[in-house]
ZAMAR-841048 format. One record per residue: y, z, x negated of N, C-alpha, C in turn; residue number from 1. Coordinates in Angstrom, 3 decimals. Each point is the difference from the previous one (the first is absolute). Layout:
% ZAMAR-841048
PT       n.v       n.w       n.u      ca.v      ca.w      ca.u       c.v       c.w       c.u   nr
PT         Y         Z         X         Y         Z         X         Y         Z         X  NUM
...
% end
This chain:
% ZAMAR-841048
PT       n.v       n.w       n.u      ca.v      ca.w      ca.u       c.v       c.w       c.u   nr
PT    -1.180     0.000    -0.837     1.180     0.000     0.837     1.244     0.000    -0.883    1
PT     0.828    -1.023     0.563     1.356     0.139    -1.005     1.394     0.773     0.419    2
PT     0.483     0.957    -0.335     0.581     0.300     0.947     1.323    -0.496    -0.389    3
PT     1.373     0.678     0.872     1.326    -1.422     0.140     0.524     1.035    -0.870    4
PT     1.059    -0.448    -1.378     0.851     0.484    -0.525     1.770    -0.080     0.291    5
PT     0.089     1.127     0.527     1.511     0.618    -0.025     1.213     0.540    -0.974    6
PT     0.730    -0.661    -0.460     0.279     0.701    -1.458     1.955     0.081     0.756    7
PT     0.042     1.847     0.161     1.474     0.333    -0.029     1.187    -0.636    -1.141    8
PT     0.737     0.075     1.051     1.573    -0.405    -0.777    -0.076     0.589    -1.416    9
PT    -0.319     1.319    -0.146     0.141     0.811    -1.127    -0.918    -0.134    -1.057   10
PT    -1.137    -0.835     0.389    -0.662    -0.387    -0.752     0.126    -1.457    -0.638   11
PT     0.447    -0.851     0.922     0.457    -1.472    -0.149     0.984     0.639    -1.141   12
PT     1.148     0.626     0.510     0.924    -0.076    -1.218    -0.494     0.612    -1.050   13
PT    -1.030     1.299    -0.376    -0.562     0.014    -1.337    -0.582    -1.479    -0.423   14
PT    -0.724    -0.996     0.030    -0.633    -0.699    -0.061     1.128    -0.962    -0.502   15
PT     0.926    -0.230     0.480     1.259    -0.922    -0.355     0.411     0.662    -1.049   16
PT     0.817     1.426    -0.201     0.495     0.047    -0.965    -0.957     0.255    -1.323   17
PT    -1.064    -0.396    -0.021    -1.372     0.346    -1.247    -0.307    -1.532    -0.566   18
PT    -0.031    -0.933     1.250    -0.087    -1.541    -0.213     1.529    -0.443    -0.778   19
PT     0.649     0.355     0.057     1.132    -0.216    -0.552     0.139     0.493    -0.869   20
PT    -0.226     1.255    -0.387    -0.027     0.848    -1.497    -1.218    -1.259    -1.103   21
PT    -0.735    -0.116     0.882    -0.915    -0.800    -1.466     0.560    -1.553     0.178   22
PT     0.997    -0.656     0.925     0.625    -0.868     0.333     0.771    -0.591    -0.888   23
PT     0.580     1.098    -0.600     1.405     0.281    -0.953    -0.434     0.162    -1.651   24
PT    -1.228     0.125     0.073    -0.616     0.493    -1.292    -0.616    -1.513    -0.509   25
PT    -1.138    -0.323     1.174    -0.339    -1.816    -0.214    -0.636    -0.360     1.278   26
PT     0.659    -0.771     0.375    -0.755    -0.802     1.671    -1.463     0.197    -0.401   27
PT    -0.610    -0.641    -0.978    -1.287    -0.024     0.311    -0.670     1.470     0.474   28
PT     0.612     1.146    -1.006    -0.279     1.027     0.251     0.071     0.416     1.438   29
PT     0.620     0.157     0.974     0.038    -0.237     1.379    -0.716    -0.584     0.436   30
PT    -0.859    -1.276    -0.388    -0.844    -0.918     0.687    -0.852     0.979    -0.078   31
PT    -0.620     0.599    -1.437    -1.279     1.052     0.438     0.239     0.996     0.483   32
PT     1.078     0.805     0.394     0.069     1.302     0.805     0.106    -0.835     0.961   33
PT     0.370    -1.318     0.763    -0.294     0.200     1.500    -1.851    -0.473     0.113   34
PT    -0.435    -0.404    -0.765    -1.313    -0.404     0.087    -0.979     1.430    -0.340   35
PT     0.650     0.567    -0.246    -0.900     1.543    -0.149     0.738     0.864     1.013   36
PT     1.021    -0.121     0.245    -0.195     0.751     1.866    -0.464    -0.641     1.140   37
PT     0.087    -1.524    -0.222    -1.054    -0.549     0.912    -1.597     0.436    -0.169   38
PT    -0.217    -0.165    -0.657    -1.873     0.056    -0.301    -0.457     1.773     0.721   39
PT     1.396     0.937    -0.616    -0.159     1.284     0.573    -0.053    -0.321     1.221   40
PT     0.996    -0.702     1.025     0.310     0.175     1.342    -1.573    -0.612     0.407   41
PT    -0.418    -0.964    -0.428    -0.974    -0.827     0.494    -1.321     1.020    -0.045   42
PT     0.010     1.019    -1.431    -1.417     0.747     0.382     0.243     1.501     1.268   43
PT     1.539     0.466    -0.063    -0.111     0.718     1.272    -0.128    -0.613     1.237   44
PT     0.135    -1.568     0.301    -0.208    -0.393     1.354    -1.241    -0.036     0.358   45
PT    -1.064    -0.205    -1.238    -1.520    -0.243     0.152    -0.123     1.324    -0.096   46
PT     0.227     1.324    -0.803    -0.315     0.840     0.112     0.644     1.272     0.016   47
PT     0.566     0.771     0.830     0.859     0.671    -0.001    -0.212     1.289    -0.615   48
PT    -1.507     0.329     0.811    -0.211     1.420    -0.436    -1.002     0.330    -1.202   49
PT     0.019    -1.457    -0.743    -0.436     0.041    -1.519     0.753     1.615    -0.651   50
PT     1.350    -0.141    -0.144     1.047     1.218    -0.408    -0.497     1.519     0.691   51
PT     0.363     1.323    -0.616    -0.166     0.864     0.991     1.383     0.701     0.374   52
PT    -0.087     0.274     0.800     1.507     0.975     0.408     0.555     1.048    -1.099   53
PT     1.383    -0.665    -0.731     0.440     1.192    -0.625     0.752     1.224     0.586   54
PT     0.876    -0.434     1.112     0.303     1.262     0.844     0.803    -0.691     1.054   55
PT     0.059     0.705     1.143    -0.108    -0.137     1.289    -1.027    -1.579     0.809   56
PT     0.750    -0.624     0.035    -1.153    -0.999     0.526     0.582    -1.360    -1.417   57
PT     0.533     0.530    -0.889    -0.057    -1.164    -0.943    -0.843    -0.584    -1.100   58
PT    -0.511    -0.797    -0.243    -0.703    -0.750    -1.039     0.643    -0.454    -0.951   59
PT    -0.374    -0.476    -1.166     0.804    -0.073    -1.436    -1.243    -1.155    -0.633   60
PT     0.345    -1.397    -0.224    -0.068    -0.646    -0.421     0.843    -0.577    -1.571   61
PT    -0.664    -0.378    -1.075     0.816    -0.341    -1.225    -0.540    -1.534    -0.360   62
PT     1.309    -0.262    -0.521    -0.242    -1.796    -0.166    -0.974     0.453    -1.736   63
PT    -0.301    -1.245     0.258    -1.005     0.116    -1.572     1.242    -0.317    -1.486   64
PT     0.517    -0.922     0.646     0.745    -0.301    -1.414     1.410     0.366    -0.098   65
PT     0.400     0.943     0.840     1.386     0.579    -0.582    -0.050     1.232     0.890   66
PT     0.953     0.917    -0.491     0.018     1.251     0.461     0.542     0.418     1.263   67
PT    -0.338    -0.604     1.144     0.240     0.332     0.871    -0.553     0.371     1.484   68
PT     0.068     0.391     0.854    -1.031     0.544     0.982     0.384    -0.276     1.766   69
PT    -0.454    -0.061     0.525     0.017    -0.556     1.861    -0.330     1.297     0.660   70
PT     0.750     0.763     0.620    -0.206     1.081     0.848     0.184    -0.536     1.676   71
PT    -1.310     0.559     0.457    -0.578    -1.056     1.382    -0.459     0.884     0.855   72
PT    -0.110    -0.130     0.965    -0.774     0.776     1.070    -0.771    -0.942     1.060   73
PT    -0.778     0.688     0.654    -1.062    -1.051     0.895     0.454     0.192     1.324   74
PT     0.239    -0.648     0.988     0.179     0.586     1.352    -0.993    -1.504     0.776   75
PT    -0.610     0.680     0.858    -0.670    -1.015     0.727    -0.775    -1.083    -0.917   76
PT     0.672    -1.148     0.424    -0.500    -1.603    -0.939     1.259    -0.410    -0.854   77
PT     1.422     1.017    -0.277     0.229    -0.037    -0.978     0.222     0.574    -1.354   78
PT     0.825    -0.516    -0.845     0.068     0.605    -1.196     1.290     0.377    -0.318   79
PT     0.618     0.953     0.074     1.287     0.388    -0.188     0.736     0.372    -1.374   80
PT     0.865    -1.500    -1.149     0.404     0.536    -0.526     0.937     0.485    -0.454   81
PT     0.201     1.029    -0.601     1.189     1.117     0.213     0.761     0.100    -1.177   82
PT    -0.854    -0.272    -1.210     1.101    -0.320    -1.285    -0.961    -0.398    -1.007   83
PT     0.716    -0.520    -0.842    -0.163    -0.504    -1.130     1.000     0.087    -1.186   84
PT    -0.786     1.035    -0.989     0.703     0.702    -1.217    -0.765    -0.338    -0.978   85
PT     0.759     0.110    -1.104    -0.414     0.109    -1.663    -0.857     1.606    -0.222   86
PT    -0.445    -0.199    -0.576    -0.670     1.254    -0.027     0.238     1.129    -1.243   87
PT     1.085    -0.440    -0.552     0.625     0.339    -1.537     0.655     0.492     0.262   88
PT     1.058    -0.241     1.054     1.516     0.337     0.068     0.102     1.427     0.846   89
PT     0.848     0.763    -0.195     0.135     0.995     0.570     0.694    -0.360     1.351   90
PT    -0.860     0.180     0.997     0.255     0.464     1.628    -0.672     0.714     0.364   91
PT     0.301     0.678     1.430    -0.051     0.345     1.699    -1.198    -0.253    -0.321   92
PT    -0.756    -1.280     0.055    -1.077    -0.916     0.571    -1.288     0.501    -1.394   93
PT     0.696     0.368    -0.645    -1.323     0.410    -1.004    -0.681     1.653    -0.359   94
PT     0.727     0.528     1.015    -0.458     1.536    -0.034    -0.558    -0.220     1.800   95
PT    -1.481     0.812    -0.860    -0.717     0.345     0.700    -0.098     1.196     0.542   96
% end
């Protein structure tokens, strides 16, 4: 079963301003961070509850080739995602 992916404003705009950080550094570089958050998005649609819950109803997914991570939740037949951070940088989003 595949389920439908939802990705918040707040997450769209992490996702923009990260594609643009490696944008500015070398286009190509951007070509593989969006091809490695695709491949992520593509294995939570096939499989969601591969991940286990780090706390409250969220899941924590990490891209393979750069440091960054997809915080998601499941509701029904979809996939809710809620952000997308570096996993280096000091935030909110990285204390557990």
């Amino acid at each position: 079963m595949s389920y439908k992916i939802v990705i918040l404003e707040e997450a769209k705009a992490d996702y923009k301003e990260s594609l643009l950080f490696y944008k500015n550094i070398n286009p190509k570089l951007a070509v593989r961070f969006n091809d490695s958050f695709k491949k992520s998005i593509a294995f939570i649609t096939k499989n969601p509850f591969q991940f286990q819950i780090k706390y409250d109803d969220v899941r924590i997914i990490f891209f393979r080739t750069f440091p960054y991570a997809i915080q998601y939740s499941i509701y029904e037949n979809s996939v809710i995602i809620k952000s997308i951070f570096h996993t280096s940088r000091d935030s909110d989003l990285n204390v557990f």
